[in-house]
C-alpha positions in Angstrom: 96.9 99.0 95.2 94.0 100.1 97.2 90.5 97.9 97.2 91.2 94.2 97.9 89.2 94.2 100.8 86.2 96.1 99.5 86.0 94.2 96.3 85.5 90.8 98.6 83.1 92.0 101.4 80.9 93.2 98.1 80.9 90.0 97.0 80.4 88.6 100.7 83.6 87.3 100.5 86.3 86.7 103.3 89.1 89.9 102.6 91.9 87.6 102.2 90.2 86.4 98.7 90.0 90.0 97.4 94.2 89.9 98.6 94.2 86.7 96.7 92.8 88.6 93.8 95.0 91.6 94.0 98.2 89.3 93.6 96.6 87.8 90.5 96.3 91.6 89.1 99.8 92.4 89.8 101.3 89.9 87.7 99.2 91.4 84.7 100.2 94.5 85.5 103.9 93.8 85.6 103.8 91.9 82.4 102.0 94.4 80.4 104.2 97.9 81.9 107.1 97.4 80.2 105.4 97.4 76.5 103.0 100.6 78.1 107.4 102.2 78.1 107.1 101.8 81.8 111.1 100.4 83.0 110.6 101.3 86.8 107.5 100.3 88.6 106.7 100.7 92.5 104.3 98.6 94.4 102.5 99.4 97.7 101.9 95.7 99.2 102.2 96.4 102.8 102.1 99.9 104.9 103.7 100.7 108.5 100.3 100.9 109.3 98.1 97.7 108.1 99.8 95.8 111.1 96.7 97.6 112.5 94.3 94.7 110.6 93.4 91.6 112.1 96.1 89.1 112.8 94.4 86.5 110.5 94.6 88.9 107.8 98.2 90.1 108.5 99.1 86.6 108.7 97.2 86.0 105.4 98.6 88.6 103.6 102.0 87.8 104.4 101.4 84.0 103.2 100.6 85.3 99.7 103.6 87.6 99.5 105.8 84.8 100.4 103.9 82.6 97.9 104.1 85.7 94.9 108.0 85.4 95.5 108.1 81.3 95.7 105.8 80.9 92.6 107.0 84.3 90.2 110.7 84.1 90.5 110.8 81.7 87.6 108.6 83.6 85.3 110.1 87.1 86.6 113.6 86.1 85.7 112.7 84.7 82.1 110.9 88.5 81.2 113.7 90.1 82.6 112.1 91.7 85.8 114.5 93.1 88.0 112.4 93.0 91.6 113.4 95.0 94.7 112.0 95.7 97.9 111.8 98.5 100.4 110.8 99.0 103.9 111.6 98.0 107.3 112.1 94.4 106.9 112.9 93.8 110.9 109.7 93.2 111.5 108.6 90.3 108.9 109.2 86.9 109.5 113.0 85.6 108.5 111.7 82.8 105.6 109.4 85.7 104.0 113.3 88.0 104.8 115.3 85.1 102.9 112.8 84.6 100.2 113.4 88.3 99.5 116.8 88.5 99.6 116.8 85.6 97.4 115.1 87.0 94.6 116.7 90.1 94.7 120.1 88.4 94.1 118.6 86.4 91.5 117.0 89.0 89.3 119.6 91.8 90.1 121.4 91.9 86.2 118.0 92.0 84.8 116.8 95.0 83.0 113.7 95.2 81.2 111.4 96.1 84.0 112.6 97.4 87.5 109.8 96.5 90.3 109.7 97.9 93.8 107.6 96.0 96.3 107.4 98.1 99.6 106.3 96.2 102.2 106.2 97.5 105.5 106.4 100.6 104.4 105.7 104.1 105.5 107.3 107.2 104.2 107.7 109.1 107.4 109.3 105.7 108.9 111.7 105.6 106.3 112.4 109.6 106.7 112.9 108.8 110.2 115.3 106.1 110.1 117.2 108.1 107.5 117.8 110.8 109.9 118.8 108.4 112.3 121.6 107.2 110.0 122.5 110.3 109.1 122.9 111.8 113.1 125.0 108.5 113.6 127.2 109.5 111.2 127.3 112.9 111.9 128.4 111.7 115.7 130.9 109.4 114.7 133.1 112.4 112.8 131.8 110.6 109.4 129.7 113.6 108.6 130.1 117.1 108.2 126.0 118.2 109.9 126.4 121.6 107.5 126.9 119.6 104.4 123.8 117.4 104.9 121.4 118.5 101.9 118.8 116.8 99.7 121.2 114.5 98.2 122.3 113.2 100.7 119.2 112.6 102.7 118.0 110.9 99.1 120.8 108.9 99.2 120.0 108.1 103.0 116.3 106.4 101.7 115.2 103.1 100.8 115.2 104.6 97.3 118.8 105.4 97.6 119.0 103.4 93.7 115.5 104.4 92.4 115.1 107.7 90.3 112.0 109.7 91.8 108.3 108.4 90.6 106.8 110.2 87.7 103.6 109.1 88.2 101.6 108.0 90.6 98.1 106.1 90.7 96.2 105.4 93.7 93.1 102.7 93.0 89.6 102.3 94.8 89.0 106.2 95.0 90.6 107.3 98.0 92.3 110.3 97.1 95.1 110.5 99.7 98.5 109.5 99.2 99.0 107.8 102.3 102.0 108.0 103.5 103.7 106.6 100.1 107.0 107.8 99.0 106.5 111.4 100.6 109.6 112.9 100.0 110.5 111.2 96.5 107.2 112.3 95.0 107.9 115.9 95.4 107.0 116.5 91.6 105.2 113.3 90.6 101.7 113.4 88.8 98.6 111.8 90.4 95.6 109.5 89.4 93.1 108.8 91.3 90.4 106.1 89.8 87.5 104.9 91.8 88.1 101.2 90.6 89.2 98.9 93.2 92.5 97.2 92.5 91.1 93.6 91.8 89.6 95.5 88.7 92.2 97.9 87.7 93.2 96.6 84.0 96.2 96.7 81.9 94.1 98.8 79.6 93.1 101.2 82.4 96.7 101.8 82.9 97.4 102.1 79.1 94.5 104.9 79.3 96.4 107.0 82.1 99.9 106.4 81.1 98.7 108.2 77.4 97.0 110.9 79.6 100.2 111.3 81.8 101.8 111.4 78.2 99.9 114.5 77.1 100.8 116.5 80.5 102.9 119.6 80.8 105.0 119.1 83.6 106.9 122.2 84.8 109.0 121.5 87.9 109.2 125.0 89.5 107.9 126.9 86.6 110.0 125.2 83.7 108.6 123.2 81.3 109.5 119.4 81.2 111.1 118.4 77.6 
C-alpha cells in the first residue's frame, strides 16, 4: 500500500494525513474483496525498514493502527472478517501487542474474508528467524538437519496458516517488491499501477482481479486449471 506520503506532500499536506487516508482506503478495500471472490487478503502496513522514518511519523503511524483495530473490530466481526497479523511484534508497543491479540481471538471462527496485516515486517527477517527456529531445533535432537525441506521451512514462517499469494499488487508505481513475502511468492502474479494508495479504488481492483482472471499461469511449465 505504497503512496500515503506522496499523495499528502502533493497536496502540501503533513504525511501522517496521507497515512490517515490510506486507513480510510483499506476499509473499502476489505469490504468490497470478498464480493471481487477474494477469501484471503494480505496487507503491507508496516516494513522492518520504515522504523527508518521520522519518529513523529513512526509514532503516528502506529497511533492509527492501534486506532484501525479499536474502531474496526466491531464492524470486522459482523462481515465476518477473520484478521491476522504477521511480523516481528517484539518491537511494537504492548497496548498496540494486546490490541492485536485481542482481535485475533475475537475474529478467529470467522470466515468470509481472511486479512493479513503485516506489520513490522520484512521477508528476509522472517526467513531469518525461521532458520533460527529451525537450527534450535535441530540442536535440541528435535530435528533431523537432512530432513529440513520446503515444507518445513514454510511451516517455519509467519505464514505457517496462509496458502501462498496468487496475486500481488504494488500501488504508487514502484515496481519492486520490497522485501514482501519473498519466499511465499515464488509463483504469484504482479501489478504494478502508478496510483498512489490513497486513490487505489475498489473498482481498480475489480479491473486487475478480471485481468489476473484471464492469465495462464503455468507453475514450472504446466498450465494452472
Amino acid at each position: 500500500m505504497d503512496g500515503n506520503g506522496r499523495w499528502a506532500t502533493n497536496r502540501s499536506w503533513p504525511r501522517l494525513v496521507g497515512h490517515r487516508k490510506g486507513a480510510e482506503r483499506v476499509k473499502e478495500i476489505v469490504r468490497c474483496a470478498p464480493d471481487l471472490g477474494i477469501e484471503w487478503l494480505t496487507i503491507y502496513a508496516f516494513s522492518t525498514e520504515n522504523w527508518k522514518r521520522s519518529t513523529e511519523e513512526v509514532l503516528g503511524l502506529m497511533g492509527i493502527f492501534a486506532r484501525y483495530i479499536e474502531r474496526e473490530a466491531d464492524r470486522l466481526a459482523a462481515e465476518g472478517v477473520r484478521m491476522r497479523f504477521i511480523g516481528d511484534r517484539s518491537r511494537l508497543d504492548k497496548k498496540l501487542q494486546a490490541l492485536m491479540l485481542g482481535i485475533e481471538r475475537r475474529t478467529a471462527h470467522l470466515t468470509r474474508l481472511n486479512l493479513t496485516v503485516a506489520i513490522n515486517y520484512g521477508g528476509r527477517d522472517e526467513m531469518a528467524r525461521a532458520v533460527r527456529s529451525l537450527v534450535a531445533d535441530a540442536a535440541a535432537g528435535r530435528i533431523d538437519p537432512a530432513q529440513i525441506d520446503g515444507a518445513m521451512i514454510s511451516a517455519a514462517l509467519d505464514t505457517r496458516d496462509l496458502p501462498d499469494p496468487d496475486l500481488i499488487i504494488r500501488t504508487s508505481g514502484e515496481t519492486r517488491t520490497s522485501n514482501f513475502l519473498p519466499w511465499q511468492s515464488a509463483y504469484a502474479e504482479y501489478e504494478f499501477t502508478p496510483t498512489l494508495w490513497p486513490d487505489f479504488s475498489p473498482d481498480e481492483l475489480a479491473a486487475i482481479v478480471a485481468r489476473f482472471g484471464n492469465r495462464d499461469r503455468r507453475f514450472g511449465g504446466v498450465k494452472h486449471a
